[in-house]
C-alpha positions in Angstrom: -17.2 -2.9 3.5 -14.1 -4.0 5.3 -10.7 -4.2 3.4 -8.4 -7.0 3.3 -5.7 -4.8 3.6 -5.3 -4.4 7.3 -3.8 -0.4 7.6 -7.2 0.5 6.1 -9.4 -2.0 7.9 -9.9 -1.0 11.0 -12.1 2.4 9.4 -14.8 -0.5 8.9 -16.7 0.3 12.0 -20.2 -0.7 11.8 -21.0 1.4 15.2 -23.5 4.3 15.1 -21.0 7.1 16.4 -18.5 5.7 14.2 -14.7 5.5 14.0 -13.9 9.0 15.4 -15.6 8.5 18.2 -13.3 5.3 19.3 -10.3 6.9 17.9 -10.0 10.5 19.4 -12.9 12.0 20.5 -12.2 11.4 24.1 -9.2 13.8 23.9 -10.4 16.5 22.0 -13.3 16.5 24.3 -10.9 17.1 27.6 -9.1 19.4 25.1 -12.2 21.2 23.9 -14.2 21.0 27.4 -11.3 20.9 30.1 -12.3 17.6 31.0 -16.5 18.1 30.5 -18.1 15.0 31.3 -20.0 12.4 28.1 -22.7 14.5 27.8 -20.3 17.2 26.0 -18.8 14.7 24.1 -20.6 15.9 20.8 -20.7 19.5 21.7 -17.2 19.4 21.9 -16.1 17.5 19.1 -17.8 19.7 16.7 -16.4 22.5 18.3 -13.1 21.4 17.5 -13.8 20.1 14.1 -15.3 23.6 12.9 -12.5 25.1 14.6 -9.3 23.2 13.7 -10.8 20.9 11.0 -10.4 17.7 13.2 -12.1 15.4 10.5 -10.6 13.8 7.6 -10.9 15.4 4.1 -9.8 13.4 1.3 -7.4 16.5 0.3 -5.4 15.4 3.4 -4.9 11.7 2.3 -4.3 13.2 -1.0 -1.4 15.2 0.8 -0.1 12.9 2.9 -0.1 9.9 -0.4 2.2 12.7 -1.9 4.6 13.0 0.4 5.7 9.6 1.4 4.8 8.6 -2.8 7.7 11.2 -3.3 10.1 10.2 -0.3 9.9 7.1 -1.9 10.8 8.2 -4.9 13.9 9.9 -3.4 15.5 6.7 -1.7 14.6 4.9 -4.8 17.1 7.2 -7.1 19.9 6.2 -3.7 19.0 2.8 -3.5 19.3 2.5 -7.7 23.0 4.4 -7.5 24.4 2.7 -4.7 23.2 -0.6 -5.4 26.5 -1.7 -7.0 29.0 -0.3 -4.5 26.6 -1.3 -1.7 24.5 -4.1 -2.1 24.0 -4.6 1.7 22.1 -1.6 1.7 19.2 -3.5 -0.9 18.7 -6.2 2.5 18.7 -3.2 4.7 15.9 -1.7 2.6 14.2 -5.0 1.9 14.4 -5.9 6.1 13.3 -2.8 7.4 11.0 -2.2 5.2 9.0 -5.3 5.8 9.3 -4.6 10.1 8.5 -1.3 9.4 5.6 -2.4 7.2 4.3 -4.7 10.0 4.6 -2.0 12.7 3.0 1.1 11.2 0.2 -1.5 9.8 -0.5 -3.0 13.6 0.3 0.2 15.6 -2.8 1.5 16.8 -2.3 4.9 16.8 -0.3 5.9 14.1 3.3 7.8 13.8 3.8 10.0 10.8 7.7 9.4 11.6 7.2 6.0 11.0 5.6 6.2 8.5 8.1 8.2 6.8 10.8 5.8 7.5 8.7 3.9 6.0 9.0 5.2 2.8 12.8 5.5 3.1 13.2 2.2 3.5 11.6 0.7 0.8 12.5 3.3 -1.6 16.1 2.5 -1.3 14.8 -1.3 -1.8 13.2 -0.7 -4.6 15.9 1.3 -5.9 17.9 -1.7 -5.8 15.8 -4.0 -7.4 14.8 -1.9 -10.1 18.6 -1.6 -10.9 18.8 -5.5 -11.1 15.6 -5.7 -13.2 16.5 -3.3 -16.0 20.4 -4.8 -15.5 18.7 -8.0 -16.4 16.0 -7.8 -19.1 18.8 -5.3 -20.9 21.2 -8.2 -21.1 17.6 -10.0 -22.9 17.3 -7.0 -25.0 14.8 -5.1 -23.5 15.5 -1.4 -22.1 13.3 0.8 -20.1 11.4 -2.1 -18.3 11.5 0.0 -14.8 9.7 3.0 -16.6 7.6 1.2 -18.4 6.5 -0.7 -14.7 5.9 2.8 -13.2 3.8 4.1 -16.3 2.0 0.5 -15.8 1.7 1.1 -12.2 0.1 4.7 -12.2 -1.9 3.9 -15.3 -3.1 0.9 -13.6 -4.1 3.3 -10.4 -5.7 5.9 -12.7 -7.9 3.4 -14.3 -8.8 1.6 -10.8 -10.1 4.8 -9.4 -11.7 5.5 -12.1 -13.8 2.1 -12.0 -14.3 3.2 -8.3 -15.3 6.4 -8.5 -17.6 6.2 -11.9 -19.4 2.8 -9.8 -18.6 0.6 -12.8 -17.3 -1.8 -10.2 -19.1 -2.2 -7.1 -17.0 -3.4 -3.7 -19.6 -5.8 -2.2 -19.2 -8.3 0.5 -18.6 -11.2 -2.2 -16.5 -8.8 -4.1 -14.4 -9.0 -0.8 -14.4 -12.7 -0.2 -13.5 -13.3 -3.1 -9.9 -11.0 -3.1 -9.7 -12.5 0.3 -9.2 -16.4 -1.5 -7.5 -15.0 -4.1 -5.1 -13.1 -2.2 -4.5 -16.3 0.1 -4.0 -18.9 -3.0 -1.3 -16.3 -4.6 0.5 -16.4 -1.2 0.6 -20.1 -1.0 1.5 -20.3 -4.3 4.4 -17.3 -4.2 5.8 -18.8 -1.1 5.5 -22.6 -2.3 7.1 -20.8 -5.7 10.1 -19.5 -3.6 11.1 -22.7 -1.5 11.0 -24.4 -5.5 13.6 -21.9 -6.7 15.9 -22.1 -3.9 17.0 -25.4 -5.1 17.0 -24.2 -8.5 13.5 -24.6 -9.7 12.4 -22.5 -12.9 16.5 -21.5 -13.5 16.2 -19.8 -10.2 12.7 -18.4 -10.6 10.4 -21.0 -9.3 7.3 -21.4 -11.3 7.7 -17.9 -12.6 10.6 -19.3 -14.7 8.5 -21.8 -16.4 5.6 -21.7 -18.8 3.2 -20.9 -16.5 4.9 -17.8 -15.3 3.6 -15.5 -17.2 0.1 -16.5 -16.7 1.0 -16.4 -12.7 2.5 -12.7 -13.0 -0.4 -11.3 -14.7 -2.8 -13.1 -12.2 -0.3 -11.5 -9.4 -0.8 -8.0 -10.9 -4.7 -8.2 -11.4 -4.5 -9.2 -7.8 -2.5 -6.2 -6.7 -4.7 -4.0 -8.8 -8.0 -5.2 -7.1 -6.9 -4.3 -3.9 -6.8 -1.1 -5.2 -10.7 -0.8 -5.0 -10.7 -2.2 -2.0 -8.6 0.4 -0.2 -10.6 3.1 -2.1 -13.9 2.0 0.1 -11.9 2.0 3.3 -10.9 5.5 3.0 -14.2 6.4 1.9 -16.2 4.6 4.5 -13.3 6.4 7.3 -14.1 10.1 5.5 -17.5 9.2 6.0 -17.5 8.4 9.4 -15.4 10.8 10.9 -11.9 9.5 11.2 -9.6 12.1 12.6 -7.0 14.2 10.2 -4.1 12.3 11.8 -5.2 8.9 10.1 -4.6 10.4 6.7 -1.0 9.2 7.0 -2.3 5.5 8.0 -4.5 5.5 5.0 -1.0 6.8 3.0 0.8 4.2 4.2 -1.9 1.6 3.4 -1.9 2.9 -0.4 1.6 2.7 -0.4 1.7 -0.7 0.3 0.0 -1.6 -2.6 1.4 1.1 -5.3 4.5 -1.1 -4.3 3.2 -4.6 -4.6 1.6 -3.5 -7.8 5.1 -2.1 -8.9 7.0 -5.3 -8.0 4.3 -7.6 -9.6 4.5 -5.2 -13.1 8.3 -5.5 -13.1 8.3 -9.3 -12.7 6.1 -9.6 -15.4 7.8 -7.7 -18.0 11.3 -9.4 -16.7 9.4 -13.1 -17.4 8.8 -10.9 -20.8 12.3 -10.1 -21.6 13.0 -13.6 -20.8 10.8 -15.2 -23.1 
């Protein structure tokens, strides 16, 4: 099953030697063999993998989630304290986070650095905007809204593996398709939404400011959460077919992607909350 999330995607090989063998193989192999010709090929690679532990586990994407999940984390508590004294620091995070985002997910062989920076860089722009979402549904009356997004966040992802894991919901190929016209119609709709509220549309919100906001935040959040299962296949199909350690840190990034959308889309809606 191939995810619509494109960091993960590319572990949807359908060939029989599988992804490892496109990936890395060829230099462990000269590594392994001191340049042995294909019929070593393998030979070798097993060599190295019962030696060194070349294949992915998923205790190393669980590792490598961890880390950049709490670099994030970090930046976020800079971005949320400096946020007032320097604002420009918000677009810095929001701007390289999105180039960062693009590079890391169309790099092909992927740099833990980056992916790091990554993680710096959007956790000082969500720092920011957290600050101006609590600083706003506060002045509604309503406290605590960026905790309660992170508790909906990781209860969300709890519950979403869970589903996974216990089968209850089954990623198929029409399970796929149909994220993949959902997840188009919210984008046309999001970025049809922001051109509306640049001249003032919704008080500044677009159609998230009127009464159909609500409805459009929790289909943006169901959205976000679907993709969930989605990624969950792709690292399960790479595990299974012999991706190499190293991409634990693409399939980090990949998760992290969405932990964030899902974030984002869970603090809109209880802001359209406060609101109301």
């Amino acid at each position: 099953m191939q995810s619509n999330n494109p960091v993960l995607s590319r572990y949807e090989k359908t060939d029989k030697s599988g992804f490892a063998y496109d990936e890395g193989v060829s230099a462990y192999t000269q590594a392994a063999t001191g340049g042995a010709g294909a019929a070593d090929v393998n030979t070798a690679f097993q060599q190295v993998t019962a030696a060194g532990g070349a294949r992915l586990t998923i205790n190393d994407v669980i590792i490598k989630t961890l880390a950049v999940f709490a670099l994030t984390v970090v930046f976020a508590v800079v971005g949320w304290n400096t946020v007032d004294s320097m604002p420009w620091l918000l677009w810095v995070g929001l701007i390289g986070g999105a180039a960062l985002g693009f590079v890391n997910a169309l790099k092909k062989t992927v740099s833990p650095p980056l992916v790091m920076l990554y993680a710096v860089f959007q956790g000082v722009m969500l720092g920011g905007i957290s600050a101006w979402y609590s600083a706003y549904a506060a002045g509604n009356g309503w406290n605590d809204i960026v905790l309660q997004a992170v508790v909906a966040t990781m209860t969300t992802f709890g519950v979403m593996l869970t589903l996974y894991l216990t089968g209850v919901i089954k990623v198929t190929k029409k399970f796929q398709s149909v994220m993949l016209v959902a997840l188009v119609s919210y984008l046309v709709l999001a970025l049809g939404s922001f051109v509306w509220s640049l001249f003032g549309g919704g008080d500044g919100w677009g159609i998230y400011g009127t009464g159909f906001g609500p409805i459009v935040a929790v289909l943006g959040v169901l959205i976000a959460a679907f993709f969930l299962l989605l990624d969950f296949e792709a690292i399960s199909q790479g595990i299974k077919r012999g991706a190499p350690e190293r991409e634990s840190w693409r399939m980090a990034f990949g998760l992290l992607v969405t932990l964030i959308w899902l974030y984002l889309e869970f603090l809109r809606l209880l802001a359209i909350f406060s609101r109301n």
